[in-house]
C-alpha positions as CSV (number, residue, x, y, z in Angstrom):
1,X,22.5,-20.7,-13.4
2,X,23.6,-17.2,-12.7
3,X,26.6,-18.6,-10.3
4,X,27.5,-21.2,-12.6
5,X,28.5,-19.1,-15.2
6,X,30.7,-17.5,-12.7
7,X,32.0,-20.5,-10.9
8,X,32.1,-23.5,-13.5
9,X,35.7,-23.4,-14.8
10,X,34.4,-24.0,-18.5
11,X,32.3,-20.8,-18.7
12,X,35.0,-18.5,-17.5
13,X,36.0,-18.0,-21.3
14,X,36.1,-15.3,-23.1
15,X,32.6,-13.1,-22.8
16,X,30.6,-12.3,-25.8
17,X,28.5,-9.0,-25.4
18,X,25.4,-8.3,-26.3
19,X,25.9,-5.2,-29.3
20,X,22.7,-4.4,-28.2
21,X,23.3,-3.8,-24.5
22,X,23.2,0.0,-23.3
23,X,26.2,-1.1,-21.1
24,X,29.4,-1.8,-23.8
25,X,31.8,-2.8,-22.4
26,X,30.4,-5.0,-19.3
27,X,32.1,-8.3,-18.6
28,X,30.4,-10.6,-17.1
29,X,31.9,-10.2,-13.5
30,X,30.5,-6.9,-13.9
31,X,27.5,-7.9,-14.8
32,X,26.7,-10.3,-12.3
33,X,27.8,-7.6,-9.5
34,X,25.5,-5.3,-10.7
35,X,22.7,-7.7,-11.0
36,X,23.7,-8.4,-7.0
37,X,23.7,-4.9,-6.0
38,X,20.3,-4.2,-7.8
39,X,19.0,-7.4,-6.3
40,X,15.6,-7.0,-7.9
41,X,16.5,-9.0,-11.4
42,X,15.8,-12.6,-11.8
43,X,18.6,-14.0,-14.5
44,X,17.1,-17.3,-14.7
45,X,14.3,-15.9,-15.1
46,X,15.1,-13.7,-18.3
47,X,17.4,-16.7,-19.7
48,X,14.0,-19.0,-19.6
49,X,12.1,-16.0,-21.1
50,X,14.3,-15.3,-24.0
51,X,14.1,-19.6,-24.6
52,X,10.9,-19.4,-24.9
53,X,11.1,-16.2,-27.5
54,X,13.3,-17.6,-29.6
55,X,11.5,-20.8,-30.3
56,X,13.1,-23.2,-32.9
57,X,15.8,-20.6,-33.2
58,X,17.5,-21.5,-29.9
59,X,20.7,-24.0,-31.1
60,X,21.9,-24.1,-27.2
61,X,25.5,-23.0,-28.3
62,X,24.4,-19.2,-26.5
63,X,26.2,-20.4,-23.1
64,X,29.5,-20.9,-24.8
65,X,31.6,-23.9,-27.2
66,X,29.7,-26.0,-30.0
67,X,26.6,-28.3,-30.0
68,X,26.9,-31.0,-27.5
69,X,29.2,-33.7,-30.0
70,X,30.1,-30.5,-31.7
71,X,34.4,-31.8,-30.2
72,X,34.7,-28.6,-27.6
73,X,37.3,-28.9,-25.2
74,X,38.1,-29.2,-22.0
75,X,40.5,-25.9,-22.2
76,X,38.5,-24.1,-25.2
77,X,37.7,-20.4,-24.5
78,X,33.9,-20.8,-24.9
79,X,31.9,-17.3,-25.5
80,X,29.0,-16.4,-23.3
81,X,26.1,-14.7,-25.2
82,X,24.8,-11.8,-22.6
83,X,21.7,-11.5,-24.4
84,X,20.4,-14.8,-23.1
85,X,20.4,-13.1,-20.1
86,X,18.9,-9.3,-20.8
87,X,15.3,-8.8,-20.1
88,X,13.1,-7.6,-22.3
89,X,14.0,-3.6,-21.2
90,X,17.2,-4.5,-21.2
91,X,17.4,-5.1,-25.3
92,X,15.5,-2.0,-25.7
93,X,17.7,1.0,-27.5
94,X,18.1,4.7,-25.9
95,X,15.2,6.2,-27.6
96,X,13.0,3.0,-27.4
97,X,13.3,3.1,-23.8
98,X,12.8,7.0,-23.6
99,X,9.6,6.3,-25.2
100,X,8.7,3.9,-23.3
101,X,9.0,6.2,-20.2
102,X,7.4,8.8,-21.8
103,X,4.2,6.4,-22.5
104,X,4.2,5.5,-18.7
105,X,4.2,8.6,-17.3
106,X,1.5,9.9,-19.3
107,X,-0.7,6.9,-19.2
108,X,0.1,7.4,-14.8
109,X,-0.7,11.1,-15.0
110,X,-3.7,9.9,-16.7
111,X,-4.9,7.5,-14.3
112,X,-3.8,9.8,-11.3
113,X,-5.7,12.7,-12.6
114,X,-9.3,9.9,-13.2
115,X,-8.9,8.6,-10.0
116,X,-8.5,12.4,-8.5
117,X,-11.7,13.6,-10.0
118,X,-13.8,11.1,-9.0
119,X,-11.9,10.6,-5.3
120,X,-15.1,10.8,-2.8
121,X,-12.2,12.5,0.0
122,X,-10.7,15.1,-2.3
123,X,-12.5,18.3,-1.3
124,X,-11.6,19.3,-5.1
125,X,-13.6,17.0,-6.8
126,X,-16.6,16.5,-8.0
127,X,-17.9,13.4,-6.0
128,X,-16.9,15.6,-2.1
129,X,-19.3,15.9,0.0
130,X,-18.9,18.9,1.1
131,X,-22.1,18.9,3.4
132,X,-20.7,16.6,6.2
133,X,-17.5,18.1,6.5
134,X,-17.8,19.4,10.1
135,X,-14.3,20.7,10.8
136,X,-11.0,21.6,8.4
137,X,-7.5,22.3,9.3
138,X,-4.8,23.3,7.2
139,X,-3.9,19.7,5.7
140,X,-6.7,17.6,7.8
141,X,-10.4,17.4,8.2
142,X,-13.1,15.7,9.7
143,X,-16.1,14.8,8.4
144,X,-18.8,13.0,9.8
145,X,-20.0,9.3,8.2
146,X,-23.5,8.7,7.1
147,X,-25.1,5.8,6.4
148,X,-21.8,3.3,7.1
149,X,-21.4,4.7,10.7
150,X,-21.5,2.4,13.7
151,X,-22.7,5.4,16.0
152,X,-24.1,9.2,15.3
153,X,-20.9,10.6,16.1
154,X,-18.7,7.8,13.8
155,X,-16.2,10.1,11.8
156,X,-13.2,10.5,9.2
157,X,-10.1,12.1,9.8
158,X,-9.0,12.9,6.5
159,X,-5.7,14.5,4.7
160,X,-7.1,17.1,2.4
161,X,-4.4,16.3,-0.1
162,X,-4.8,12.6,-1.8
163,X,-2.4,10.4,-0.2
164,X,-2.6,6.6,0.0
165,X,-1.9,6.2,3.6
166,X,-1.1,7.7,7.3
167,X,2.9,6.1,6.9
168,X,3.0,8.2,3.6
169,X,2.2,11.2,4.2
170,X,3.7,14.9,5.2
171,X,4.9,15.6,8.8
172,X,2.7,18.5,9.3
173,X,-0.3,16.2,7.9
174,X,0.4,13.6,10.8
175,X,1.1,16.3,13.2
176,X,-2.5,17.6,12.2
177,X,-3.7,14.3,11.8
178,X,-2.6,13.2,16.2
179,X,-4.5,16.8,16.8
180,X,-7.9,16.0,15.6
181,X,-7.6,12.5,17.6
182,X,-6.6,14.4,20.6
183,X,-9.9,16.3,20.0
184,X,-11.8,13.4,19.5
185,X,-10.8,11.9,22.8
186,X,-11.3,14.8,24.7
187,X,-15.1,14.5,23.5
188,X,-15.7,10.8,23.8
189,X,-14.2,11.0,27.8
190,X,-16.3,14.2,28.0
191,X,-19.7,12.0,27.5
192,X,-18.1,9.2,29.1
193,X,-16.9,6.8,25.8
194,X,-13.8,5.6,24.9
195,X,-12.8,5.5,21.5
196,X,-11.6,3.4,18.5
197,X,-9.2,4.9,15.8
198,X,-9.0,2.6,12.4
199,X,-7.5,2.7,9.1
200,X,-7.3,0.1,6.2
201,X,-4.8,1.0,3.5
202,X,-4.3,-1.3,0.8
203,X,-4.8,-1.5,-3.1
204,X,-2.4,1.4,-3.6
205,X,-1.9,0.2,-7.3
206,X,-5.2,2.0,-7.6
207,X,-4.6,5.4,-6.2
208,X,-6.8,5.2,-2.5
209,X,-7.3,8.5,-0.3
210,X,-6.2,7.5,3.0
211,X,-8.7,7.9,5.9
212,X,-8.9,7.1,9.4
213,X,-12.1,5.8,11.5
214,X,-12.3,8.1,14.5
215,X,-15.2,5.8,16.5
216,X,-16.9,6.7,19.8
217,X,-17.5,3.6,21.5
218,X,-18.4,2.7,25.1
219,X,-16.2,2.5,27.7
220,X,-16.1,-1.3,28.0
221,X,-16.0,-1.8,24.2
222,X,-12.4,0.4,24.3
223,X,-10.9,-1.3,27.3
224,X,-12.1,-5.0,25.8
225,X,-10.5,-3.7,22.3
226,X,-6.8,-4.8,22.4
227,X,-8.3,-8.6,23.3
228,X,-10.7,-8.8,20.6
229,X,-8.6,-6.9,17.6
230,X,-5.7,-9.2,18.3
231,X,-8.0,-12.7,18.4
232,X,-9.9,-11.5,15.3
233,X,-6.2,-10.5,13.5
234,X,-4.6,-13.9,14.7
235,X,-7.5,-15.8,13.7
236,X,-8.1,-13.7,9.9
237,X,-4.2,-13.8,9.3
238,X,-4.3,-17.9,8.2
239,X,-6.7,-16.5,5.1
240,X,-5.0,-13.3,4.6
241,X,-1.0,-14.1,5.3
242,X,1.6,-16.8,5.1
243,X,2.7,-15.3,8.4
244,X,0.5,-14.9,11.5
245,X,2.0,-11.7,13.3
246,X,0.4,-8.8,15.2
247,X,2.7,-6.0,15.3
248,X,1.9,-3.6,18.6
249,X,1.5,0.0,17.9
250,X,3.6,2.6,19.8
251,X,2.0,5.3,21.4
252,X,4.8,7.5,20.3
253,X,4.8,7.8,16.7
254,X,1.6,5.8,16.0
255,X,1.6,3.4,12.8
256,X,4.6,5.3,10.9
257,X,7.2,3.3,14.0
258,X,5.6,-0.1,13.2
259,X,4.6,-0.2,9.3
260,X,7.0,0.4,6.5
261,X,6.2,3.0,4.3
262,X,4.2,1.2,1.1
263,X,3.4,-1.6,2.7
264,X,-0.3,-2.4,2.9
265,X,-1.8,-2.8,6.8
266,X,-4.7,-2.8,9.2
267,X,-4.1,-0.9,12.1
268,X,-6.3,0.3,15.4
269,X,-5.4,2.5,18.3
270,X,-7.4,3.2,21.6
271,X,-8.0,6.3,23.3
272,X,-5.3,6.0,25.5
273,X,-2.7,5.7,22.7
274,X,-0.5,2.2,21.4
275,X,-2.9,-0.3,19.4
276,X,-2.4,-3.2,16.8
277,X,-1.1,-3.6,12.9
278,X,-1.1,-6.0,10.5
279,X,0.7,-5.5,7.2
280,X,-1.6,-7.3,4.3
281,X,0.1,-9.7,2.0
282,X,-3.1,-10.7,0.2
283,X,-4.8,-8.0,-0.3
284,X,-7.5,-9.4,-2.6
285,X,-8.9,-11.4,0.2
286,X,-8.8,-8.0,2.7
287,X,-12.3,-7.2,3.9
288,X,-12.4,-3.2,3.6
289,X,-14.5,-3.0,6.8
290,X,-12.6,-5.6,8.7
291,X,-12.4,-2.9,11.7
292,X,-15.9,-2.0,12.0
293,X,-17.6,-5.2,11.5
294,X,-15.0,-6.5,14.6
295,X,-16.0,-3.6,16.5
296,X,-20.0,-3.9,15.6
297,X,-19.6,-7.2,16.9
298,X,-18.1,-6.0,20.0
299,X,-20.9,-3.5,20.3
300,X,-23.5,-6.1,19.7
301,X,-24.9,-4.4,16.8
302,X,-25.7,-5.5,13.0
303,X,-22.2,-4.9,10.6
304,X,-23.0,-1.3,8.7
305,X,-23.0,-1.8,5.1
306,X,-19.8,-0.5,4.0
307,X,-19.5,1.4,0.9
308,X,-22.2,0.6,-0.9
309,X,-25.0,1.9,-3.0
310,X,-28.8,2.1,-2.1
311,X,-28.2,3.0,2.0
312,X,-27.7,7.6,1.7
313,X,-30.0,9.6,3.8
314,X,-31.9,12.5,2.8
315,X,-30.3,16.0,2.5
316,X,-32.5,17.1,5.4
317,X,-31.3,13.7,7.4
318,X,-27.8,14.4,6.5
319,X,-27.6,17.8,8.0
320,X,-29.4,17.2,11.4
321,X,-27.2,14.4,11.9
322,X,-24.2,17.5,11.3
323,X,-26.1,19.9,13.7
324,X,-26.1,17.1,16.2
325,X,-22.8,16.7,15.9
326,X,-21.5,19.8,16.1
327,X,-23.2,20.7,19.4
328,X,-20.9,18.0,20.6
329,X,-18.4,18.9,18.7
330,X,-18.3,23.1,19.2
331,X,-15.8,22.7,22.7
332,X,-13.7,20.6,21.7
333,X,-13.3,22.6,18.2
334,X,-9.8,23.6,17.2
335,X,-10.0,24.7,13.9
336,X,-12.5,27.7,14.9
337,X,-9.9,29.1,17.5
């Protein structure tokens, strides 16, 4: 419809303009090369809208010359009535707008700031567990996983400020970030593992603390990885995505060379370095623990129960498991240099 107006030799009349548009003065080429540039507006799409708001009220004469009978000719400027084709923001005044902004970035600060204090990864709030934090850096740390594990030494690498995901955040985060899985290598090939590096980003509408699986597998499990992750992401990508595709992982520049910054993905690395992606279209049908339920079944071992209530250990459980840990851990240590 949009090209119509600009092509059909019957609409290229005289343009009527909308009194109400914060542009004055547009024509319609210049409209319709602004809508191009923007490329994010759907004209059709507000001319069908603003039908349906005017009801009984719409006469048909908005896209220029008289009711059909109504004797228009061939070579009578016709007037185009821009308004058909504003969107709702669009027919908004200055101040109506302003407000309107305003409203939004409170009601976001507000839902930032809720979503902050009860974040389980921000060490600031409320809901941290401090107690099985086993090692902090600057911007990273690591803390070990209880409960949801798939092995004693199962942990999180963590950016201590809330960001959604690994292709998001700072440079000296992911430089930190590379430094605690160098470290974790070093002590999975020190008892002999390999090991499994994970992350699951999506639902960034509500605010998620990015985190990354840092899993101590055995050797076999690691080296069988790349044939299993891919089969298990070929097969799940018919439910998940119009698009089957496995996107392979550099070993330079991890996940932020292969995933788009905001996009939602899957992604898992081996100890050597390089791995798998898959950026999520439907994320509503995402399973959060998609990588550890393929890698439990890979280790022969019963899927661990994923976020969910009724499955904690005791205080006293909780901090042998740390001790253990960190006797492990103490060598390979960075942050107490």
């Amino acid at each position: 419809m949009c090209e119509d107006l600009r092509s059909n030799p019957r609409k290229k009349g005289k343009v009527k303009e909308s009194r109400e548009s914060a542009r004055e003065g547009e024509g319609l080429e210049e409209f319709l090369r602004r809508e191009r540039a923007q490329g994010e507006r759907n004209m059709d799409e507000d001319f069908v809208n603003n039908v349906l708001r005017l009801g009984a009220r719409y006469k048909g004469t908005e896209l220029g010359g008289k009711k059909r009978g109504g004797g228009a000719g061939e070579d009578e400027e016709e007037d185009v009535d821009m308004k058909m084709f504003q969107s709702r923001d669009d027919r908004l005044t200055d101040v109506a707008a302003a407000e309107r902004a305003q409203q939004a970035a409170i009601t976001q600060h507000k839902a930032q700031t809720a979503a902050l204090s009860q974040c389980k990864l921000c060490p600031g709030s409320k809901a941290f567990a401090s107690r099985l934090m086993v090692a902090n850096g600057q911007h990273v740390y690591l803390q070990l996983v209880v409960g949801s594990g798939l092995s004693q030494q199962h942990c999180l690498i963590v950016p201590m400020k809330h960001t959604q995901a690994a292709t998001t955040c700072e440079e000296d985060v992911w430089a930190e970030i590379d430094t605690f899985k160098a470290a974790m290598r070093a002590m999975a090939k020190a008892r002999g593992n390999g090991i499994l590096f994970m992350e699951t980003a999506l639902g960034f509408s509500k605010r998620p603390h990015a985190s990354i699986d840092a899993v101590p597998v055995p050797l076999e499990v690691e080296q069988d990885a790349p044939l299993y992750f891919k089969q298990a992401l070929l097969e799940a990508a018919d439910e998940w995505a119009t698009h089957k595709k496995v996107i392979t992982v550099p070993a330079s520049g991890g996940i932020r060379r292969a995933v788009p910054r905001n996009f939602a993905y899957f992604a898992v690395e081996w100890g050597g370095g390089g791995g798998y992606a898959h950026v999520i279209e439907q994320e509503d049908r995402f399973p959060a623990d998609f990588g550890r339920g393929v890698v439990a079944g890979m280790m022969g071992v019963d899927p661990p129960r994923f976020n969910r209530k009724g499955q904690g250990a005791s205080a006293a459980e909780e901090q042998k498991l740390v001790d253990a840990f960190q006797k492990h851990w103490a060598p390979y240590d960075w942050t107490s240099a």
